[in-house]
N, C-alpha and C positions, 0 to 999 in steps of 0.2 A: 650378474648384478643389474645389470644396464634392461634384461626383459623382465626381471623379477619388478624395476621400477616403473618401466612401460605397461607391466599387467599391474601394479598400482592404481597409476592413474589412469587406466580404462574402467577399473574397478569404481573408484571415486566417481567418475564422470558419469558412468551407468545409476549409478547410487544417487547424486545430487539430481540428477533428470526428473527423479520420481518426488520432489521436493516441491513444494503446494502453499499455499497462506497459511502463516502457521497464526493468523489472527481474522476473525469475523472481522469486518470493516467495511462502515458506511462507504458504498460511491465504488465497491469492489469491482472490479470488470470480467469474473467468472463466466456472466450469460455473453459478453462480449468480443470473449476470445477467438470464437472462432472468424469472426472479421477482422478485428486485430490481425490473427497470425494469415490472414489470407495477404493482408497487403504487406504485412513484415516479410513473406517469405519469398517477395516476389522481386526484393532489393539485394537479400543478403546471398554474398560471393563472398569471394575471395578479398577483394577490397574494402567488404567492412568487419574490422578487425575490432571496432570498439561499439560497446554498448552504456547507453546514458539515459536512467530514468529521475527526474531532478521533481519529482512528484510521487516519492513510491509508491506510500498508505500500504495495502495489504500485499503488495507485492507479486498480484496475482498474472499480471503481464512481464515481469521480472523474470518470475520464476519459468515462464513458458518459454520465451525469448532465448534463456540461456543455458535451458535444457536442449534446445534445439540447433545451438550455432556455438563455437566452439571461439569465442573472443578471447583477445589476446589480454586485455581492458576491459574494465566494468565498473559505474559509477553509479550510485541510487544518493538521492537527497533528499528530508523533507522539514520542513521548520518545525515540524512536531519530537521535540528532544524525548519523551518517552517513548517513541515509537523508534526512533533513531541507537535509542541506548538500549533497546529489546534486539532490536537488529544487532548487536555490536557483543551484546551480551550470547546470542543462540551463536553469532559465528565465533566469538573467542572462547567461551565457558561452557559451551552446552551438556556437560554431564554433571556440572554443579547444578544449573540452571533443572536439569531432569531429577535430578536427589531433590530439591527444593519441590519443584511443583507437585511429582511423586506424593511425597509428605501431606501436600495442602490436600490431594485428590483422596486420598486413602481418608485422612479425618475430615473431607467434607460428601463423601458421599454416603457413609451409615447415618447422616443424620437426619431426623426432622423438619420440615418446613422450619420452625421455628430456628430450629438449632441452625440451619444453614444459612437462613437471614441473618443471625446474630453474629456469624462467621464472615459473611460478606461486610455487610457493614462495619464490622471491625476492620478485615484487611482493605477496605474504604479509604477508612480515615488514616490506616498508616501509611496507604500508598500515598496518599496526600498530604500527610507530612512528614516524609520523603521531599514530593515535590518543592515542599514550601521552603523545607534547608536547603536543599540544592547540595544534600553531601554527596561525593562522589564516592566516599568510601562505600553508599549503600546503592551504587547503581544495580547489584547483580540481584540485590532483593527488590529493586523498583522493577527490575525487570519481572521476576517470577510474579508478582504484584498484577503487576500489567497485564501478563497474560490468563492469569488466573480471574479475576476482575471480565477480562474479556468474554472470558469461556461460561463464565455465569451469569453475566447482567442482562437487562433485557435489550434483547433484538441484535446484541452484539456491538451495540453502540458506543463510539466514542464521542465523548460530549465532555465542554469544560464550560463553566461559570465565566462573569467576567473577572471575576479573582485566578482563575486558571487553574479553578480545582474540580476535580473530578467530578461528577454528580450523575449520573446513569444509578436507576434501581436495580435492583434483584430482579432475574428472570425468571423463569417457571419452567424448569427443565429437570427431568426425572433422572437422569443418570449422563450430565455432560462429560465430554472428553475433557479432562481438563490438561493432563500430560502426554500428549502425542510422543510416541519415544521417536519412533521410526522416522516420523515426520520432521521431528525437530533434529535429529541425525544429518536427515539429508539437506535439509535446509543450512545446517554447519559448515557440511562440502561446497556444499554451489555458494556459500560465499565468503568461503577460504580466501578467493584471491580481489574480492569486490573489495570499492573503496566506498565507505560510509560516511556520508556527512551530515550532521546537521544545519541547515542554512537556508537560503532564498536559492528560488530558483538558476537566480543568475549566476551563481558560485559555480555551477558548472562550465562557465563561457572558457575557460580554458584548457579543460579536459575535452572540448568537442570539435571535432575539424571531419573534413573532406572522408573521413575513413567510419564516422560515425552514425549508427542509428539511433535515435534520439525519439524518444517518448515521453508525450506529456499529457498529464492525466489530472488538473489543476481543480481545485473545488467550484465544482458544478455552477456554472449562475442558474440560481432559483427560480423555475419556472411560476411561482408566486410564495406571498407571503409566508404560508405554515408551510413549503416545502424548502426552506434553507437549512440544509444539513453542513454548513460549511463551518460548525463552531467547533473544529479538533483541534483549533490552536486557539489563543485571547486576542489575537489579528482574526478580521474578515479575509474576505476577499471579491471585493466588489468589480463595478464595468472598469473603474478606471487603470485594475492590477490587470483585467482579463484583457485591456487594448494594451498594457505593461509586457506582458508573455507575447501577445501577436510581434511586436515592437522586435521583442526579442528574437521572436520565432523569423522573423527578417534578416537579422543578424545572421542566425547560424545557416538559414541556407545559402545566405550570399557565400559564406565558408565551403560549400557543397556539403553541408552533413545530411542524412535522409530524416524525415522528420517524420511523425504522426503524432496529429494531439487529438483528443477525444472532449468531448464537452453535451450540458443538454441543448434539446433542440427548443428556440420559444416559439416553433411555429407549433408545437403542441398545443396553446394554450391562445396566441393570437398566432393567427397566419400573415400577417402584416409585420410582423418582428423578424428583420433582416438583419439584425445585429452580428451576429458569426458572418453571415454570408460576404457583406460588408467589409469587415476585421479581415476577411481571409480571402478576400478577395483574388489575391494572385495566384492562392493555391489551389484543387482538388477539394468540392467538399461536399460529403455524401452522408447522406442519412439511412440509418439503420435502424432495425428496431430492435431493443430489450427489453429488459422486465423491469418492473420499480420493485424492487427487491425490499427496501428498506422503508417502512411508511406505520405510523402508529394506526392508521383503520387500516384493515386486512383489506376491507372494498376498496382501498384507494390504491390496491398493487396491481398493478397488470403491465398491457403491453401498449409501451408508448415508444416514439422517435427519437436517438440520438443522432450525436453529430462526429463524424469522422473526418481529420483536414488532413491531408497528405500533398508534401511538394515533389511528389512524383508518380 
């Protein structure tokens, strides 16, 4: 019984590894990972036992982190409650969740341009008012909602009004995924034992100590005006929340937790802007470069500077 339950859970563990962003999402850290896990993997032993991401969005450092290190502990948090209740929905429901999306995939991909605009913007406006009751009885259909919406709007974008309703158009996509089985499978395992919250980032201050690696991946400050993608909640997040996080970012390593937080660079844009440099002064902080992934002109994507802060 006892090896039947050990080849279990090596089984799971193998299984939730291959588990990936099961949503497009602005500000994703995909091209970024491989720096990321250069400096993650250079902390974790045996004494860090917990993992803490209090910024998830796509989860795409989440996922990487805890396919790779075998924590005892695991916390993700983001103030974006649709995105929190998608998470909450793939790890408790996920074969309702796959019958549901199943359903929307099959009648929206025989149809028409037209037919499928009139599909989208339908399931639009119910995801939206959804959001606007705020029933909980229909969180597992806000969920399929979400991800579906996600899998066909354009660029993959999340975007709200200042009312906090949805508004991202129809994409141009010949045949999307819209029901990843497999994908959303293992995404279930690997966050079987995670703890989900929705909140601010400080809500995690008592989940993080001495035995903690700790990632923060907070909305971007805009390198100028038409590049602010930071509108996936009806809160900003301006200079005075990003010296708020450093503030914090103080706190926890006085704790001894191991830290990395990622951010853009403005010396892309002036080279006289020392503002991170500044703010983080006590820490590690290196610049790297990635893609701008995410940009309404195609000429405006390429390869610019981020910013990597580590207190070790």
């Amino acid at each position: 019984m006892i090896l039947a339950e050990s080849g279990q859970k090596v089984f799971a563990a193998q299984y939730a590894s291959r588990s990936r962003p099961f949503l497009k999402w602005a500000g994703g850290k995909g091209q970024l990972l491989p720096e990321i896990r250069e400096r993650y993997m250079s902390v974790l032993d045996s004494s860090i036992t917990k993992y803490a991401e209090p910024f998830v969005g796509g989860g795409a450092v989440l996922f990487d982190v805890i396919g790779r290190h075998d924590f005892k502990e695991t916390y993700i948090s983001d103030i974006n409650p649709e995105l929190i209740n998608a998470y909450k929905a793939i790890r408790d429901n996920v074969e309702q969740l796959i019958a549901e999306l199943s359903v929307m995939q099959e009648s929206f991909l025989p149809f028409d341009a037209e037919e499928r605009r009139a599909l989208y913007y339908k399931a639009r406006d119910e995801y939206n008012a959804i959001k606007i009751n705020d029933n909980a009885l229909e969180s597992q259909r806000k969920a399929v909602l979400m991800i579906f919406l996600n899998r066909t709007c354009f660029n993959g974008l999340y975007r709200v009004n200042s009312k906090g309703l949805y508004n991202v158009p129809i994409g141009d996509y010949k045949k999307p995924l819209i029901c990843d089985k497999e994908n959303l499978r293992a995404v279930s395992i690997a966050l079987k034992n995670v703890e989900i919250v929705c909140g601010q980032f400080t809500d995690s201050e008592s989940f993080i100590d001495e035995h903690t690696l700790v990632y923060f991946d907070p909305p971007y400050r805009p390198l100028n005006k038409t590049s602010n993608f930071t509108s996936y909640a009806k809160t900003g997040f301006d200079d005075e929340q990003q010296k708020r996080l450093a503030t914090y970012v103080d706190r926890l390593a006085a704790k001894g937790a191991k830290i990395i937080t990622s951010n853009s660079d403005p010396k892309n844009v002036d080279p006289n802007d020392d503002f991170f440099d500044r703010l983080f002064s006590n820490y590690k902080t290196e610049r790297v470069e990635a893609s701008r992934m995410i940009n309404s002109k195609a000429e405006s994507r390429g390869r610019i500077s981020e910013i990597l802060v580590t207190n070790f």
